[in-house]
C-alpha positions as CSV (number, residue, x, y, z in Angstrom):
1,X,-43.8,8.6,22.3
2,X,-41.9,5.1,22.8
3,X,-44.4,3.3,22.3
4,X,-44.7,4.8,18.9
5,X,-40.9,4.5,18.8
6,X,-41.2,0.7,19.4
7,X,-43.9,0.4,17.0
8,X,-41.8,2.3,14.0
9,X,-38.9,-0.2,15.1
10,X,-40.8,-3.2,15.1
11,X,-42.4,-2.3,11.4
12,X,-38.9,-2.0,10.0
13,X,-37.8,-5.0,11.7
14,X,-41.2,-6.8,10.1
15,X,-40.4,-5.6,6.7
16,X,-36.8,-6.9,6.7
17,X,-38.1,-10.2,8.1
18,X,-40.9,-10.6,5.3
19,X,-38.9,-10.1,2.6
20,X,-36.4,-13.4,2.3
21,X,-39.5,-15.2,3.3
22,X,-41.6,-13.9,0.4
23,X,-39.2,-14.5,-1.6
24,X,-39.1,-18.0,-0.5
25,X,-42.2,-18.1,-1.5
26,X,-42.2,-16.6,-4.9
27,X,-39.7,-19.2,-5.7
28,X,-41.5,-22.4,-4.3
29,X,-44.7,-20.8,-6.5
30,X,-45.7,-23.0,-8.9
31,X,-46.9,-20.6,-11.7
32,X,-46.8,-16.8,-12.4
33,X,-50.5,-16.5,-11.5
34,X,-49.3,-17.8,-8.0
35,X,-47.0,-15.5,-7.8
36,X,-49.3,-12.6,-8.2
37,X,-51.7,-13.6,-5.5
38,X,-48.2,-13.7,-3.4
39,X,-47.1,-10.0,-4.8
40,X,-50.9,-8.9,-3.5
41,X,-50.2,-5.2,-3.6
42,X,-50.2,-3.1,-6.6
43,X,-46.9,-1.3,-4.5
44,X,-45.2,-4.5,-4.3
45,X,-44.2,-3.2,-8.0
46,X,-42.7,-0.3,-7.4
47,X,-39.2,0.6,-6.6
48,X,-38.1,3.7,-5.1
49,X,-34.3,4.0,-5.6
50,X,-33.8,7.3,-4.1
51,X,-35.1,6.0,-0.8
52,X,-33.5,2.5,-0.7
53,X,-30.2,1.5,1.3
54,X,-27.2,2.9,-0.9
55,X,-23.7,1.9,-1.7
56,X,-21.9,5.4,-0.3
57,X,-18.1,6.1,-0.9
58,X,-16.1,9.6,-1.0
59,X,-17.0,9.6,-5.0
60,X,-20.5,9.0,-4.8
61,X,-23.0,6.6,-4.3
62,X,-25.1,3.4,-6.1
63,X,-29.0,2.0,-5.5
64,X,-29.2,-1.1,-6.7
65,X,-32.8,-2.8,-7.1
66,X,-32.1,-7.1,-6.9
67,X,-33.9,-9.7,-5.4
68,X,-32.6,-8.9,-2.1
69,X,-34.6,-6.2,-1.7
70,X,-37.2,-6.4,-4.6
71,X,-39.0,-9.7,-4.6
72,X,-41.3,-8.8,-7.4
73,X,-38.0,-9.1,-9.0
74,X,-38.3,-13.2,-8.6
75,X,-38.0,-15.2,-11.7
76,X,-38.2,-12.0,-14.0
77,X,-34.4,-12.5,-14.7
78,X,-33.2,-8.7,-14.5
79,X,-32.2,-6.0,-12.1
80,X,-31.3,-2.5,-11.9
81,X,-28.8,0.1,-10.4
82,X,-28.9,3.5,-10.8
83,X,-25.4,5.1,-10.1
84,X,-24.8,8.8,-8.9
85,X,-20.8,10.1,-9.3
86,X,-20.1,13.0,-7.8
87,X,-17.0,14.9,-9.5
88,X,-14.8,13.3,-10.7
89,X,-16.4,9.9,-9.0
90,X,-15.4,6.0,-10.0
91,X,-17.5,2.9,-9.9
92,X,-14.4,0.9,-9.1
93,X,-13.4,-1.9,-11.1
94,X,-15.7,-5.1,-10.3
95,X,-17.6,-7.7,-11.8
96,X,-21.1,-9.2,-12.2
97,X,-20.7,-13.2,-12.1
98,X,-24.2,-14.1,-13.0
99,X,-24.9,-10.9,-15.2
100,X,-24.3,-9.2,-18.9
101,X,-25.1,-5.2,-17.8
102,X,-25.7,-2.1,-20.3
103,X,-25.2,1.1,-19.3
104,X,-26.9,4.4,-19.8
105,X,-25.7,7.5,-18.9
106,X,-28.5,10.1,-18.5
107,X,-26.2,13.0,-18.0
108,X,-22.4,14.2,-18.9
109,X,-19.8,12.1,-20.1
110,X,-18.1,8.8,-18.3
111,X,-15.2,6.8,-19.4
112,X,-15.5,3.4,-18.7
113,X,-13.3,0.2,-19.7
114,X,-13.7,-3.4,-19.6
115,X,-11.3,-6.8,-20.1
116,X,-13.8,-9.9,-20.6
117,X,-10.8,-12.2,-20.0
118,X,-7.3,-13.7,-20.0
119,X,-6.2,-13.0,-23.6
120,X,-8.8,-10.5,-24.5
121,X,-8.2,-7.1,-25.0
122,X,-8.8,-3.8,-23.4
123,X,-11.8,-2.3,-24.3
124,X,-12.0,1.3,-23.5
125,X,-14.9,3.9,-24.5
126,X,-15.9,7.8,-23.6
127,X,-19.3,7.4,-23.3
128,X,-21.7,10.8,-23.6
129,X,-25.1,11.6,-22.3
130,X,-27.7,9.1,-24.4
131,X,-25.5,6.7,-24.6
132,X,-24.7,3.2,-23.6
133,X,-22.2,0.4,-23.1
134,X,-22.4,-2.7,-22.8
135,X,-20.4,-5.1,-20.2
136,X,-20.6,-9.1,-20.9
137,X,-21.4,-11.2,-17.8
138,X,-18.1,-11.8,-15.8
139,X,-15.9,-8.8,-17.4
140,X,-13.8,-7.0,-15.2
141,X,-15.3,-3.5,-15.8
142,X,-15.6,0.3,-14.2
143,X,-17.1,4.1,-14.6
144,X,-15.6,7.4,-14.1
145,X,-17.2,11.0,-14.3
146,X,-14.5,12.5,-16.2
147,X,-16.5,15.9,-15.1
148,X,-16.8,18.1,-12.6
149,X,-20.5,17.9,-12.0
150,X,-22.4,15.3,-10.6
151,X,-23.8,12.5,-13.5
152,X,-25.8,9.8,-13.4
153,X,-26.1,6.3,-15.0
154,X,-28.3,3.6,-15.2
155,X,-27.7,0.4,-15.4
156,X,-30.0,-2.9,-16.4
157,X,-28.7,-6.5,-15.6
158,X,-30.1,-9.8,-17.0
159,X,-29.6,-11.4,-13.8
160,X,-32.1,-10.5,-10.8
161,X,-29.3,-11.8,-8.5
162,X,-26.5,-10.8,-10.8
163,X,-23.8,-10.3,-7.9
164,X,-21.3,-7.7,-7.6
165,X,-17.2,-8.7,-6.9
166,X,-15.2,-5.1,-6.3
167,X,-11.8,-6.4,-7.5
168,X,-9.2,-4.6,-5.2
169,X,-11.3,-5.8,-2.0
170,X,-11.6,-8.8,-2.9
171,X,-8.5,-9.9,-4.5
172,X,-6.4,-8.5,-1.0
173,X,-8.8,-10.5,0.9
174,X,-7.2,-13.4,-0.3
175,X,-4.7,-14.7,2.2
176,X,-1.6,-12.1,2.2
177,X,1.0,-14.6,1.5
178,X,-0.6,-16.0,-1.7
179,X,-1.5,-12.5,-2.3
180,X,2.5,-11.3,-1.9
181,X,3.7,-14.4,-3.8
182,X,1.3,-13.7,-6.9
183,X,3.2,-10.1,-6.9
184,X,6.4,-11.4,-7.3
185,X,7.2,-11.7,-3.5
186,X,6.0,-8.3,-2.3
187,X,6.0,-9.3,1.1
188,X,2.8,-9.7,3.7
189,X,3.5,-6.3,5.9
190,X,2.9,-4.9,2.3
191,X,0.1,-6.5,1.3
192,X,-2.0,-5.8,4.7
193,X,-0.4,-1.8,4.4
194,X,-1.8,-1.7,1.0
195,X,-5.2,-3.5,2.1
196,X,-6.1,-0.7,4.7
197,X,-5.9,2.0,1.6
198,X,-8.4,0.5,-0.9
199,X,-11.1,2.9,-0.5
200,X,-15.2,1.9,-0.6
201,X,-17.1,1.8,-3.7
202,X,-18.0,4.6,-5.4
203,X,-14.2,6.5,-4.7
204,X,-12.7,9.5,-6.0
205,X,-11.1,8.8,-9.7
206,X,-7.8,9.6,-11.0
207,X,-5.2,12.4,-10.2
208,X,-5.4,13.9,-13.3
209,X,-9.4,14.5,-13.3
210,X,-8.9,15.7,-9.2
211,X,-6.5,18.2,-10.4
212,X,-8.4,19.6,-13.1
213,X,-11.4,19.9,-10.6
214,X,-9.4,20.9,-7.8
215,X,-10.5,18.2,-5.7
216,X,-8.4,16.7,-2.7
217,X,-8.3,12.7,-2.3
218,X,-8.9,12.4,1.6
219,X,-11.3,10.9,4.1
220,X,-12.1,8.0,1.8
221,X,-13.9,5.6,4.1
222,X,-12.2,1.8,3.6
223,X,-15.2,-0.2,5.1
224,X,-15.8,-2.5,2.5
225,X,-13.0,-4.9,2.9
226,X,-13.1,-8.4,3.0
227,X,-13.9,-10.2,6.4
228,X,-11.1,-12.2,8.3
229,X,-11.1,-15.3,9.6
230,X,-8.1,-17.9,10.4
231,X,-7.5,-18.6,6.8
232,X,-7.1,-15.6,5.0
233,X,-6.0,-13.6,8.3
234,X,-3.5,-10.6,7.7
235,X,-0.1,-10.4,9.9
236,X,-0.2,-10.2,13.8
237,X,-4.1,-11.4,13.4
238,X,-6.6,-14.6,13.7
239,X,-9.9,-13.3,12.4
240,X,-11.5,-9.6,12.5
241,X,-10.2,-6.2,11.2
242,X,-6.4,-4.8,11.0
243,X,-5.3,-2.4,11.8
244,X,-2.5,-0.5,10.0
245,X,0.6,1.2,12.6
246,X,-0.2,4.4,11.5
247,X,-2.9,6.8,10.5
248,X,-3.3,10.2,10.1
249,X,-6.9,12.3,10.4
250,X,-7.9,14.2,7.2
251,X,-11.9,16.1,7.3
252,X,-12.8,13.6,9.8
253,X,-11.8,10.8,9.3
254,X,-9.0,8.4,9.5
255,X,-6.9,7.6,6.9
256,X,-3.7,5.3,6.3
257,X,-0.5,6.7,5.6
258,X,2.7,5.4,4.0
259,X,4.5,2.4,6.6
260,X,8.1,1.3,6.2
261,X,6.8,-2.2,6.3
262,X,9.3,-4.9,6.1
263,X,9.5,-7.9,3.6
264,X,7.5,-10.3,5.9
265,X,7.7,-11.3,9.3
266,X,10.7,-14.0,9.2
267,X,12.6,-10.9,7.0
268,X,13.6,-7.6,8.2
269,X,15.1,-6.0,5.2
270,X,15.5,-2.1,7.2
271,X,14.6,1.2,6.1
272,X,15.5,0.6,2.6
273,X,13.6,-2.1,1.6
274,X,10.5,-0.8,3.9
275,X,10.6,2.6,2.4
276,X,9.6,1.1,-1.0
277,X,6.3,0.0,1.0
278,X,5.0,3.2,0.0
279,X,1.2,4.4,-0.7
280,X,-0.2,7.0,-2.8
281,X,-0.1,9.8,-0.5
282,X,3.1,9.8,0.2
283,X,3.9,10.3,-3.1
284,X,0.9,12.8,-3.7
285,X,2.2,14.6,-0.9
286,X,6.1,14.3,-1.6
287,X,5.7,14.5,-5.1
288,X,8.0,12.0,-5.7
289,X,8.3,8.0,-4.3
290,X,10.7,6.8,-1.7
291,X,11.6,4.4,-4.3
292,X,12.7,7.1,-6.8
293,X,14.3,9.2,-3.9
294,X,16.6,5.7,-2.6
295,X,17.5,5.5,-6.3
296,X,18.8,9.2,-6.6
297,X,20.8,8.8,-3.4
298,X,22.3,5.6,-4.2
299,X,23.2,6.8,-7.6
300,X,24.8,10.1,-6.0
301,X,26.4,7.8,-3.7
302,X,28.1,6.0,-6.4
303,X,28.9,8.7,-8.4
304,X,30.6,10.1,-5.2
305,X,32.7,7.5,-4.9
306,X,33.7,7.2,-8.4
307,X,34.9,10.8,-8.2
308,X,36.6,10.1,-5.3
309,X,38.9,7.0,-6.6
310,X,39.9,9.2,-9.7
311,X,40.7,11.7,-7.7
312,X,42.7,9.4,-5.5
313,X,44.6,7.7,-8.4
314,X,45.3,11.0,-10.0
315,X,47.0,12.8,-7.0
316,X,49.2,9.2,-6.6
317,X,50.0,9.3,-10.5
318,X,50.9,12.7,-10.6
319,X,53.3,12.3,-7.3
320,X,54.9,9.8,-9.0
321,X,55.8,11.6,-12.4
322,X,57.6,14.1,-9.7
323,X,59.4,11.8,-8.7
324,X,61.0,10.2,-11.6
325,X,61.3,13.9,-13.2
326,X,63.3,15.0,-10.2
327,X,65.7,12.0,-10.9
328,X,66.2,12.2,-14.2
329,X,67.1,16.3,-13.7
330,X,70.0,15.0,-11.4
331,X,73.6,16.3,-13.0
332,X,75.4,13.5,-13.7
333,X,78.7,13.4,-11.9
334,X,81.7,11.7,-13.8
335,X,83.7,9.0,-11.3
336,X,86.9,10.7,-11.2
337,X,84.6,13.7,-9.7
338,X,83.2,11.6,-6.8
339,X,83.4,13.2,-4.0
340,X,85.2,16.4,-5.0
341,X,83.1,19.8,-5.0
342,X,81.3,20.9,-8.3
343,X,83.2,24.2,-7.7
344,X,86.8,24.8,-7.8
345,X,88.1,26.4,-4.5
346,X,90.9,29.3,-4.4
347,X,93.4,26.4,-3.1
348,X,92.7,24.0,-5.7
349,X,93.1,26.8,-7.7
350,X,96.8,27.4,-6.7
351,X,95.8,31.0,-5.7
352,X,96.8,32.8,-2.5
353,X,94.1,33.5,-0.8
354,X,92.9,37.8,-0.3
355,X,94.5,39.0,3.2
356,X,92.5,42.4,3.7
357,X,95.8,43.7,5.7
358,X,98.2,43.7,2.6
C-alpha cells in the first residue's frame, strides 16, 4: 500500500516536473513539425477543465487552460477559462496584460463592465445566455451572475500566457503608505485593515443581488493577497502575512471585522477618527456607518448647545425687562414729600385720637 502510495506521489511529482521542461522545449523547437514529435501523444491535446487545479472563492470558481499547464498551448497564441458562478457570484475586477478576451455565457444572464483606460468611458452590458462580450487587452474588466442559479461562461484569450492582475489584491499590495497617500491620506492602519477584507477571486457580488437571493456574505477566504517583503511590508511587519487585531468566526472560518484603526503610526487621532476605519460588515450588520452615526451625534451635539445659549440669553433678557418694568412702576414721590408717609395719620390730621373709655 505505500509503496503504491509513493509511486502515485512520485507520478504527480513527475508530471509537474515535465511540464516547464516541455515547454522549454516546445519553445527552443525550431518548426511546428518539431513540435509535434515533442507533443507525441494524441492526449497531449486534450484539456480537461473539470479536473484541472481551480481558482476557488465563496462565489465560485475558474479553470483556466494557459501555457502553464497546457504546453500544446505553445506558440498557438490563445488560451481559455471556463468560469462557474455560483449565485449571485463575481469574477472580481482584474485584467489581462498580454490578452484581448471574449466572453460567452452558456447559461443565465451576467452583467459585466469594463474601463479600457484613463479617459475612456464606462462600458457596462447585461449579457444573456448566447451571448458574448468582448474585453480589449489591458481593460480593467469583471462578471457577475445577477441570478440565483449557478451559470457558466467561457472565455477565449489571444494570448497563451495572457496573465491575470485581480485589481483590489494587487493595488493594496502596493506599499501602504503610497497606498494611503494616493487616497487622499487615509492612513496605513487603514489600508492594512482594509487589505485583510478583500476576499479571493471568484467572491460573492453585490448586496443588492444577496438580498434578493437571500444569501449571507461570510466565510469569504482572503488567501490571495499579495506577498510581503521589506518593501511593500504592512505596519508592525518586515515580510510575510498580517494579521488584522481582530476577527470574528462566521461558518468556519475567520473573518475580519471593523478596527478603530488610527491615522498611522506617528498619529493617534482616538476613537473618532478610528471609528471611520470601518468595513463592510459593520455597516451590513449596523445598518448604518460609524461615520454617519459620529455625524448624527455631533450634529445633536450642536444643536444641543444651540438650544441651550437661547435658552440662556432668553431667561437673562427676560430678568432684565423685570427689572426696568419694576422701576419704572415706582410712584413718584414729590420733594416736599420726602420722607413723610404716603398716608396721612389721625395727628397730622388734627384729630383726637378714639379713647374706647369715653
Amino acid at each position: 500500500m505505500l509503496s503504491s502510495l509513493f509511486l502515485t506521489l512520485s507520478l504527480v511529482a513527475g508530471a509537474f516536473a515535465q511540464a516547464p521542461s516541455k515547454v522549454a522545449a516546445l519553445r527552443d523547437a525550431a518548426t511546428q513539425v518539431d513540435r509535434l514529435k515533442i507533443l507525441d501523444k494524441d492526449s497531449d491535446f486534450v484539456f480537461n477543465f473539470l479536473n484541472a487545479t481551480a481558482t476557488k472563492g465563496a462565489g465560485g470558481s475558474a479553470v483556466g487552460a494557459t501555457v502553464a499547464n497546457f504546453p500544446a498551448l505553445v506558440n498557438n497564441g490563445m488560451a481559455m477559462t471556463i468560469g462557474f458562478l455560483g449565485p449571485c457570484g463575481m469574477n472580481t475586477p482584474h485584467t489581462h496584460p498580454r490578452a484581448t478576451e471574449i466572453l460567452y455565457v452558456v447559461n443565465g444572464n451576467i452583467s459585466s463592465g469594463l474601463i479600457a483606460e484613463n479617459g475612456a468611458r464606462f462600458i457596462f452590458n447585461t449579457v444573456p445566455a448566447g451571448s458574448a462580450m468582448l474585453f480589449p487587452k489591458g481593460s480593467i474588466h469583471f462578471q457577475q451572475n445577477e441570478g440565483c442559479d449557478p451559470i457558466t461562461f467561457v472565455a477565449a484569450l489571444n494570448n497563451e500566457d495572457p496573465g491575470v492582475e485581480s485589481i483590489a489584491q494587487r493595488y493594496f499590495g502596493l506599499p501602504p503608505d503610497v497606498v494611503a497617500a494616493s487616497l487622499g491620506d487615509l492612513g496605513v492602519q487603514e489600508v492594512a485593515g482594509l487589505e485583510a477584507m478583500i476576499p479571493d477571486n471568484i467572491a460573492l457580488g453585490t448586496q443588492e443581488c444577496l438580498d434578493r437571493c437571500g444569501i449571507k456574505r461570510q466565510g469569504q477566504p482572503t488567501t490571495q493577497r499579495q506577498p510581503r517583503n521589506a518593501n511593500n511590508a504592512l505596519p508592525g511587519q518586515s515580510s510575510g502575512s498580517w494579521a488584522p487585531p481582530t476577527t470574528t468566526s462566521y461558518g468556519g472560518g475567520a473573518y475580519a471585522t471593523s478596527t478603530h484603526y488610527t491615522r498611522n503610526t506617528q498619529q493617534t487621532g482616538g476613537a473618532l477618527f478610528g471609528a471611520l476605519a470601518e468595513d463592510a460588515q459593520t455597516i451590513a450588520t449596523k445598518g448604518v456607518s460609524n461615520s454617519v452615526l459620529i455625524a448624527l451625534v455631533v450634529v445633536v451635539g450642536v444643536m444641543g448647545a444651540g438650544y441651550l445659549v437661547l435658552a440662556v440669553v432668553y431667561f437673562v433678557s427676560r430678568r432684565g425687562r423685570s427689572r426696568a418694568a419694576e422701576k419704572a412702576n415706582r410712584w413718584y414721590v414729590r420733594p416736599e414729600m420726602s420722607g413723610r408717609s404716603l398716608v396721612p395719620t389721625v395727628e397730622e390730621r388734627g384729630e383726637e385720637k378714639y379713647d374706647p373709655a369715653a
